[in-house]
Steps between C-alpha positions, in 0.01 A plus 500: 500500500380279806711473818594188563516459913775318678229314702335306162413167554652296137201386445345867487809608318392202244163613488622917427733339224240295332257740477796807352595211270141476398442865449803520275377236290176624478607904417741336239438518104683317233665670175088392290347728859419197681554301840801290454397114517582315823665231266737785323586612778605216714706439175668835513595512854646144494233315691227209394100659530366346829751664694512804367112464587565397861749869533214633380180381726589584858321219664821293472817481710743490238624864377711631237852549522683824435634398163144414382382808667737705283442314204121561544552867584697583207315258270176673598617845466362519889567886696858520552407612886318143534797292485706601842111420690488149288847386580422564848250346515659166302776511773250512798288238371815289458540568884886659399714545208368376147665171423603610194723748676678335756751670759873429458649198683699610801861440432579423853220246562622147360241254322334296718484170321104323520493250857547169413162313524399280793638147466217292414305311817457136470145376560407400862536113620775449228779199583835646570665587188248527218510739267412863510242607290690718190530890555237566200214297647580692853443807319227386255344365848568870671355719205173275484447553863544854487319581188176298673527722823492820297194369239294385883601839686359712117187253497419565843549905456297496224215295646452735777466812247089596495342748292368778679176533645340767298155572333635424137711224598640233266361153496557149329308399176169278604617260261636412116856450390655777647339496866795569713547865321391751714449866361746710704442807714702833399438787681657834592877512490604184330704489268494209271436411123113434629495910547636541116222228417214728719617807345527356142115403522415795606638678221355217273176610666538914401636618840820747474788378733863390477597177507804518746475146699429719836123449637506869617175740590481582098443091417284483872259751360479380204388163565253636778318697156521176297365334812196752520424480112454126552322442771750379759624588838681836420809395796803537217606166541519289229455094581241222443200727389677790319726297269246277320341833416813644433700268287326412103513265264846526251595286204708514180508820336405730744650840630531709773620513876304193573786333278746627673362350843490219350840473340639674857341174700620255237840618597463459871374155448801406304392536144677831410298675236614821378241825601401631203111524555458284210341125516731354260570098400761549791281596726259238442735229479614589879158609624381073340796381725427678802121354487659133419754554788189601726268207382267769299316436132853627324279728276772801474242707599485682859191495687427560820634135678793565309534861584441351901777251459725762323478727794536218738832435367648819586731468823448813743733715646 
């Protein structure tokens, strides 16, 4: 059973969880001996599929609550020592007690009722005695201002973000209808949906290795021997020379790991599609709406810009 340290940042703790809610998934079989669909399950533990797939990838903020984590552990048959660690780790990365659970109200502490709002400010230069401006355009008024701070201050963040100078380092499409994708860098310790995708090409490529969602030394060397065999700077790091090589072609009817990258990154763009490593109607319908979303030939077949827009979509940890 992991430890789970006082001094965990949330969003570690939201990583740990994601990644124990992953393996659990992942060891669990259903009563025909296979993986349990992403779809029945969300059904089964009360919640709709694209956030069951967002507990599930820990590249996102939002975590699981302790119901949900309960539900999932006993749904999934998961080790009976795993769930103390995972409800932990669902309290730390809710920075204190699960909401689900909250602490008894003090009797001796009264209500405090909400402060009344601010009375509404008249305009500047207005005669003596007009008319305030109602309460509900004050607030409509307040709200828009605030909501435009917060979208300038996140545009600004996110415009001074740079990839990393490194040899294989990701770089914009010269041209065509997807030009602003940019294949992304994933190297050693990330952990993201982009190392499930790595690891499930490798595997659709021969190599032996677990598909765990951790870029570890196991996935490093791996990729530096799939580097070698093809030519390419063996430095274990897979961005905008590795992946075209990496990624191939996938269309209606076929099998395999590759599949299941594909139907993984379907669900981190918003198209949930259940894993089941087979390209079914489903599967094509969402993978044709992703490319028309995208402004790609909606073919329903992934090739490589697809596959490069796919894994553009992912948001990183």
């Amino acid at each position: 059973m992991v430890e789970v340290r006082p001094d965990r940042t949330a969003s570690g703790a939201g990583q740990e969880l994601a990644l124990l809610l992953r393996a659990w998934w992942e060891a669990a079989t259903d009563e025909s001996g296979r993986k349990p669909t992403q779809e029945s399950l969300a059904r089964r533990v009360g919640v709709n599929q694209t956030t069951l797939s967002r507990y599930f990838n820990p590249a996102h903020a939002s975590n699981a609550p302790k119901d949900i984590v309960r539900a999932l552990h006993a749904t999934l048959g998961a080790p009976p020592e795993d769930l103390p660690t995972a409800l932990a780790l669902a309290e730390t990365a809710a920075g204190g007690p699960a909401r689900s659970e909250p602490p008894p109200p003090s009797p001796a502490a009264p209500a405090q009722p909400f402060p009344p709002a601010p009375e509404p400010i008249s305009p500047p230069n207005s005669p003596p005695g007009s008319p305030k401006p109602p309460r509900s355009l004050w607030r409509t008024t307040l709200v828009a201002a605030v909501t435009t701070s917060i979208a300038l201050a996140s545009w600004a963040l996110l415009a001074d973000r740079r990839p990393p100078a490194t040899h294989d380092r990701p770089v914009a499409a010269a041209r065509g209808p997807a030009a602003t994708a940019r294949w992304p860098l994933v190297r050693l310790g990330e952990k993201s949906s982009l190392t499930w995708t790595i690891q499930r090409l490798l595997q659709a490529d021969g190599r032996r290795l677990r598909a765990d969602g951790i870029f570890g030394p196991e996935t490093r060397r791996h990729v530096i021997a799939f580097q070698r065999t093809r030519g390419l700077q063996p430095d274990g790091k897979v961005g905008e020379r590795t992946w075209p090589v990496l990624v191939r072609s996938v269309a209606s009817g076929a099998t395999g790991p590759e599949v299941e990258a594909v139907q993984d990154l379907l669900g981190q763009a918003g198209l949930p599609a259940d894993i089941t490593g087979v390209y079914t109607a489903g599967t094509l319908r969402a993978v044709s709406d992703f490319q028309t979303r995208r402004g790609l030939p909606a073919t329903g077949a992934v090739d490589t810009p697809t596959w490069r827009a796919l894994t553009a979509s992912v948001p990183r940890p």
